[in-house]
N, C-alpha and C positions, 0 to 999 in steps of 0.2 A: 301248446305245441304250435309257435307261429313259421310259417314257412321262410326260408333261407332266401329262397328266389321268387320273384314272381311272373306273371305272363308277359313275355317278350323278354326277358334278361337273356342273356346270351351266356352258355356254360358251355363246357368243355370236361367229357368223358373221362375220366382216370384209371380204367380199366377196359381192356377187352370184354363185349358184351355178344354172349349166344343166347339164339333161340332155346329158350328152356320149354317149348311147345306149347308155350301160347302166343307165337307171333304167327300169324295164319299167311301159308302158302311157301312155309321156308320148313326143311328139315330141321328136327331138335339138334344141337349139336354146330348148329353151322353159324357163321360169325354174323352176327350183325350189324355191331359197329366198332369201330378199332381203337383203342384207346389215343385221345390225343384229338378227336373230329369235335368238332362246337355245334351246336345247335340252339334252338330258341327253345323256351319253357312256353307250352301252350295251354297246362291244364296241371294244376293243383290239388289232389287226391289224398284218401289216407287208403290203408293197406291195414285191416285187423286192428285199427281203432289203436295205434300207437306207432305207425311208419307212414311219415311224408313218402307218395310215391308223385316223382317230376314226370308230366309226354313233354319230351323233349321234339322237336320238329327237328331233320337232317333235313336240309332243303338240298345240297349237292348227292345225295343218297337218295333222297323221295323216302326218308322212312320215319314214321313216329313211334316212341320207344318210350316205356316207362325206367324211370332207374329211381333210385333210392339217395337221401338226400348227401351218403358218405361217396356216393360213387360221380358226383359232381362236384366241380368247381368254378367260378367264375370268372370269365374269360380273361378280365381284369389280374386276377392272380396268374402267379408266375408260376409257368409249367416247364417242366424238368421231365423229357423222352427219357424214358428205360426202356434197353434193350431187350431187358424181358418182364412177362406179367408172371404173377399170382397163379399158380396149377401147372405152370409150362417146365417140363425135363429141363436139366441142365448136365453138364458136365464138368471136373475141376479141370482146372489148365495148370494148376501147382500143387503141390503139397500143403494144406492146413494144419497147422499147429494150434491147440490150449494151452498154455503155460510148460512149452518145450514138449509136449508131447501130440504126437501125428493122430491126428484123427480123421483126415481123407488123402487119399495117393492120387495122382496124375490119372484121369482119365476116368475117375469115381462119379456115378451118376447120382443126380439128387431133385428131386422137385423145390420151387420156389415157395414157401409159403408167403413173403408180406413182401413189397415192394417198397422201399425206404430211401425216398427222392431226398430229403432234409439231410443227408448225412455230412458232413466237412469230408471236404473228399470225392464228394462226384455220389451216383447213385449206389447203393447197396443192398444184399436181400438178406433176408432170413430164408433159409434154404436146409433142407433134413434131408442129411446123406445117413441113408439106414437109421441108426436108433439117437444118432448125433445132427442138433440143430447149432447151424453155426451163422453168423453174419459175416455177410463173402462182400468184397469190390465186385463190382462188376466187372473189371478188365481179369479176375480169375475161375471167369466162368464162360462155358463154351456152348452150344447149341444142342441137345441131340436132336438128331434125324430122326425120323420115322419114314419109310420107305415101304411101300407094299409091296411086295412080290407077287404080280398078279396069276404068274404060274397055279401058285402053293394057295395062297390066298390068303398066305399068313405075312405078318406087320414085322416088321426086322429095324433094328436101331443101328446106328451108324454114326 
């Protein structure tokens, strides 16, 4: 198991990274680093005896972060923004079809499972609307909101 990168390489994040509660002084839950930010490789680690884990250095952040050797790449390689990650709500902005037949309606929410920057054609997801997984454009997919109503103190989509 030889490592991809070494100390000083310069990578770049390919996911949105949260505190999973072991980054000391932040809430679990809350972002750490945005997919897309570069950092330096400061320390070369294993994780259970069969995962490369990278400390990446953010010097514009002040934070050092471990990630895992698929959630990096090397600055050198070509990075493709997607407008959305992996776990994030979406909504259709069209009608989906399988072979003439509708399988999500205008306005159907669905979670992102896999982010698929290599596609001909610009970015694309694999995305599971209810019991149906389908690979979407991104230009047919919309944002949902999450809004707190701090009245009620219940979460409302939008």
């Amino acid at each position: 198991m030889l490592p991809k990168y070494q100390f000083g390489d310069e990578v770049r994040i390919i996911r949105n990274v949260r505190n999973d509660g072991t980054y000391p002084g932040m809430p679990t839950g809350q972002l750490l680093i945005r997919r897309g930010c570069t950092g330096f490789v400061t320390n070369v680690g294993t994780f259970l005896q069969d995962q490369l884990i990278y400390s990446v250095n953010f010097l514009e952040q002040n934070k050092i972060v471990g990630f895992r050797e698929e959630e990096l790449i090397s600055i050198n390689e070509p990075w493709i923004p997607s407008k959305f990650e992996s776990r994030e709500k979406v909504r259709s902005r069209i009608t989906l079809t399988v072979r003439g037949e509708v399988r999500v309606t205008p306005g159907m929410d669905g979670e992102i499972l896999k982010v698929l920057r290599d596609e001909n054609g610009g970015v694309q997801y694999q995305v599971i609307f209810y019991d149906h997984v389908l690979q979407v454009p991104e230009s047919a997919l919309e944002a949902v909101h999450v809004y707190d109503d701090k009245e009620s103190g219940n979460a409302t989509s939008h």
